[in-house]
N, C-alpha and C positions, 0 to 999 in steps of 0.2 A: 121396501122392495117393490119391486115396479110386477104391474101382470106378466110382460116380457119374459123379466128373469123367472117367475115363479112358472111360467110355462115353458123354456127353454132345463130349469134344473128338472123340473117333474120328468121332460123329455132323458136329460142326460141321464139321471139316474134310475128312473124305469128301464131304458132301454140296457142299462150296466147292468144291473139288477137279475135282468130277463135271460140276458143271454149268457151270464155268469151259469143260472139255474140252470140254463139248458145244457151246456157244456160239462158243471160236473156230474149231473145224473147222467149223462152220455157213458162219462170216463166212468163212474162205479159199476156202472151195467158191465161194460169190459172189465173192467177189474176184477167184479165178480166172477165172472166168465172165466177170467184166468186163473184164478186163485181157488174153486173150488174144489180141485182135487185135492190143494195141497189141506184147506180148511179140514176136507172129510176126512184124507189117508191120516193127517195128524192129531183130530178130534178137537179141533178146538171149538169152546163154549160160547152158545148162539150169544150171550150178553155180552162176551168180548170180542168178536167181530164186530158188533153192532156199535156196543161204546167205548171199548177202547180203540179200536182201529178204525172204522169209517166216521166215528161222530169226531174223530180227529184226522182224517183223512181228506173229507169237504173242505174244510179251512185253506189247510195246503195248500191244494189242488185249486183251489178256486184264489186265495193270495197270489198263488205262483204263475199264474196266468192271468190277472187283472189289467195290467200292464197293454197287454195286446187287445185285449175284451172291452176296453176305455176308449184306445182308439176304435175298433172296428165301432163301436156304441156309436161316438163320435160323430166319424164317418158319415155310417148309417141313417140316424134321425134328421144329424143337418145335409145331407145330400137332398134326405127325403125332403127337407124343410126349401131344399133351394127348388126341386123340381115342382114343386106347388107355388114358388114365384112367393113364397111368406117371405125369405131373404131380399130380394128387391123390393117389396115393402115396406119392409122392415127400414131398408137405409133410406130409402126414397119419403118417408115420413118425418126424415131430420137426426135422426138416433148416427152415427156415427160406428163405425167399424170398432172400434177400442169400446165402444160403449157396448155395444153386442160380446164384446169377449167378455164382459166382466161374472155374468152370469154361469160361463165355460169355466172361467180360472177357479170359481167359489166351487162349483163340485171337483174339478180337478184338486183344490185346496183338501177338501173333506175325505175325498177318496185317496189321496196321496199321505194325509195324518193318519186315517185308518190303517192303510198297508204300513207302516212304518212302525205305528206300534206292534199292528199281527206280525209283523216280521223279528222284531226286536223281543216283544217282553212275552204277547199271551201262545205264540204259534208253536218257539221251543218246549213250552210243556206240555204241550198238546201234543208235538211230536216223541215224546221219552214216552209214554203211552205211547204211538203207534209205529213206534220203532223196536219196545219191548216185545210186543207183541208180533210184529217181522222174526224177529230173534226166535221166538219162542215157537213159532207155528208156522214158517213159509223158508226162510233162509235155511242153508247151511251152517252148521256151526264155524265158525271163524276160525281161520288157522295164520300164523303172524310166519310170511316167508322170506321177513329182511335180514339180509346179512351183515355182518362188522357193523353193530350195534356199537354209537360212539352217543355219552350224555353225559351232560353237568349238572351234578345232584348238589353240589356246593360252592360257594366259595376255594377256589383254588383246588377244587376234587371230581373228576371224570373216570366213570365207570365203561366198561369196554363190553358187548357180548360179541362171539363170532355166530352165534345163533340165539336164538329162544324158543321154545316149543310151549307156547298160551294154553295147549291140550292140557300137560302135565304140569304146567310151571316150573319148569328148570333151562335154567340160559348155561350154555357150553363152552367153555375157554373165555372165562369170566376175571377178567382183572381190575382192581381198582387201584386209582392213583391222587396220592395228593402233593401237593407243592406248596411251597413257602417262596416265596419270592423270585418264584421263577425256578424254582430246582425240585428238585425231586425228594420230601424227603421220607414219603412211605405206600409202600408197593404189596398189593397181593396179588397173588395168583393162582387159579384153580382150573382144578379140570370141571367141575359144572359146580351150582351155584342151585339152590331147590328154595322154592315156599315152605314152609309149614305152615299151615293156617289155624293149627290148634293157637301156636304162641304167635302167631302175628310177626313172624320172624323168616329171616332168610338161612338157609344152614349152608357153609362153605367146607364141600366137600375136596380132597388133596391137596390142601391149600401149600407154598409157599409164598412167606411176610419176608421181606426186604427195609430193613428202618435205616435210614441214610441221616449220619449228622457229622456234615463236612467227609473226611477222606476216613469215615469210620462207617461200618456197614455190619449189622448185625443180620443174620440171616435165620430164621426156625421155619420149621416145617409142620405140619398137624396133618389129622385124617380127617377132621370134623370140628367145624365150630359154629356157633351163632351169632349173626349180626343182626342189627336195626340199620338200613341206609335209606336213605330218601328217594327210594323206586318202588314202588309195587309193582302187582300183576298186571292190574287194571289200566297198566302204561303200555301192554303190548297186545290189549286184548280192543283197542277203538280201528272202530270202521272208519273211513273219511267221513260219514255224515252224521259223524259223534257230534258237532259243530251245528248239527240242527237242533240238538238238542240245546243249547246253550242261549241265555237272553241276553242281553249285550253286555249286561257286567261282566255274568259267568264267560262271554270269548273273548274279552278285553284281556280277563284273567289269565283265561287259558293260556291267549298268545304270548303274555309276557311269560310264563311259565316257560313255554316250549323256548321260549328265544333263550331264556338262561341255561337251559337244557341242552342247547344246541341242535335239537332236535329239524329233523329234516321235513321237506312237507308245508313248513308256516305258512308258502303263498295261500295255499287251499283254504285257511282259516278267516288270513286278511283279506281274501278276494269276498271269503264269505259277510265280512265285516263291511267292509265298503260296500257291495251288493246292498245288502240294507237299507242302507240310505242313498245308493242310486237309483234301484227301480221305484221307491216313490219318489222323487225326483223327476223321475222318466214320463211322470203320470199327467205333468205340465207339457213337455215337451214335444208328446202326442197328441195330446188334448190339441196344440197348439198348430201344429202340423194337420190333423184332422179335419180343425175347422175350416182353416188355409185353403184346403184341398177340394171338399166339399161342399162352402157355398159359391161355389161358381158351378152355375147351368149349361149341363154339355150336353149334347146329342145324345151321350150311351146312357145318360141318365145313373140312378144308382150304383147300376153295374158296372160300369165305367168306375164310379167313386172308389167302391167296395175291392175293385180288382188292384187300382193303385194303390188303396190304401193296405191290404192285404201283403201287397205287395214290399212295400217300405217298413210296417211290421217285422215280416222276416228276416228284410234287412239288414233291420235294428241289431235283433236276436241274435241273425249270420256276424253278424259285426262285434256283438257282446262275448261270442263264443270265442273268434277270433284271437281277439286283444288279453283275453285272459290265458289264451293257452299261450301266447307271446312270454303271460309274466310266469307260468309255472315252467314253462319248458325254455326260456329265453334270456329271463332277466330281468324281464322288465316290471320298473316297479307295480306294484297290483295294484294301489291307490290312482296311478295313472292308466293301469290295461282297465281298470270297472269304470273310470270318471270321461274317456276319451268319446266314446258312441255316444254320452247324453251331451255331453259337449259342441260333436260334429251334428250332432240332430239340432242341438238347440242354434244352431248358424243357419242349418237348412231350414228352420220354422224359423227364424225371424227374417230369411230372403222370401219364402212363400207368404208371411203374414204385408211381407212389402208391396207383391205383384197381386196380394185377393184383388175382387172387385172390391171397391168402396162407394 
């Protein structure tokens, strides 16, 4: 490795580094700020603010913005590197355009594997700590307000609620149903449906059972019985950012669960699946745009760089926010509304890597 690169990576990731640090002690300052009524009115303990919430809150918060903080880095050091004329040296000594990128792509490489794992394997368990701890000391307690509750807990068998109430655990006009080959051949029916969590069991209260074989139909009635079915509580008690909790096997899992389920919602999970492996992705396509933009020598100098590039950041994010609410509210698939923005970037950084100086 050349002094070049080992002076261009020192630059990239010093200046990643710096402004990472600066930005999340900004946000915990406010966050503090916001959060200490709720800290004091609810008592929670100085050691689990500190290490369960915040010492898992930095990662986050500083993952979830790397992206834009990469570029603005970018930007910044080689704008600074163009308006001290080091870039027209740089080329004007023989070195080649593509040969100056290589040192950009090696931290974009390291900074892009990094987020990819924080995102995938170590940040979900970092986040069940600092989402317990939300539960426990700052949110409301969670109340589930969806109606005609429709799920497939088996093979050829779908369970109905027309409510659930996660307070008490009892779902209200609760019927289930199984099929053989397409018919119907056993049917219950209740006015509510309760937990016990001594036995681990569900209790079906005013039930009527329907058992259908052929043009024969047997009908009983009961006040109370106990079943085992393949639903719990814990199915109506997830926030949408259950899924932050989850490392890429545990949402793999999840997803195909909810698909057999029937369950409503999936885009939220897949978006969040693909995410993962688009924002570091992204990590190139900035990088790439960045350097594009910033070594050519303008009049306004940095501030000029820092404004466009600021600028095309937003963009990105405006365009990211976009395309995914297209797939949850639209249709469209989520594999295409997350993969579209690095896609339209990565055309616009290979026309700007076309027209750099060289």
């Amino acid at each position: 490795m050349k002094i070049l690169d080992q002076y261009i990576i020192v630059k990239f990731l010093g200046t990643f580094f710096l402004s990472i640090a600066l930005i999340v002690s900004i946000a915990v300052v406010f966050d503090i700020s916001e959060k200490i009524e709720d800290f004091i009115s609810r008592k929670a303990p100085f050691n689990a603010i500190v290490f369960d919430y915040y010492f898992n809150f930095i990662p986050y918060f500083a993952n979830l913005f790397s992206p834009l903080f990469i570029f603005i880095s970018v930007i910044y050091f080689t704008s600074k590197m163009a308006y001290n004329t080091e870039i027209v040296s740089i080329l004007a000594s023989g070195i080649s355009f593509k040969r100056l990128l290589m040192p950009y792509l090696i931290c974009a490489g390291i900074l892009a594997c990094l987020s990819f794992y924080l995102n995938n394997f170590l940040i979900p368990h970092a986040n069940k700590k600092r989402l317990e701890f939300e539960e426990a000391y700052i949110r409301n307690p969670y109340r589930n307000y969806d109606r005609n509750i429709h799920k497939q807990i088996a093979p050829d068998t779908y369970v109905y609620f027309e409510s659930y109430n996660n307070l008490t655990n009892v779902g209200y006009k609760f019927s289930l149903e199984q099929f053989k080959e397409n018919k119907l051949t056993y049917k219950i029916l209740s006015d509510f449906i309760q937990w016990d969590s001594t036995l681990n069991k569900w209790k079906i209260n005013n039930f009527i059972v329907r058992e259908i074989n052929g043009l024969e139909e047997k009908i009983t009635t009961g006040y109370q019985k106990d079943t085992t079915i393949n639903i719990f509580p814990s199915d109506f008690t997830r926030r949408e950012n259950v899924m932050e909790m989850m490392d890429y096997n545990q949402l793999n899992k999840f997803i195909e669960e909810e698909k057999f389920k029937g369950s409503e919602g999936i885009e939220y999970y897949e978006i969040e699946k693909y995410r993962r492996a688009a924002f570091p992705f992204a990590t190139f396509v900035l990088t790439l745009i960045g350097v594009s933009i910033a070594s050519r020598k303008v009049r306004g100098g940095i501030g000029a760089h820092i404004g466009l590039g600021i600028f095309i950041s937003f963009s990105y994010i405006l365009f990211m926010q976009v395309s995914t609410t297209f797939s949850t509210n639209a249709g469209l698939a989520p594999v295409v509304a997350v993969w579209t923005p690095n896609l339209l970037y990565l055309i616009l950084s290979l026309y700007l890597l076309k027209i750099a100086p060289k």
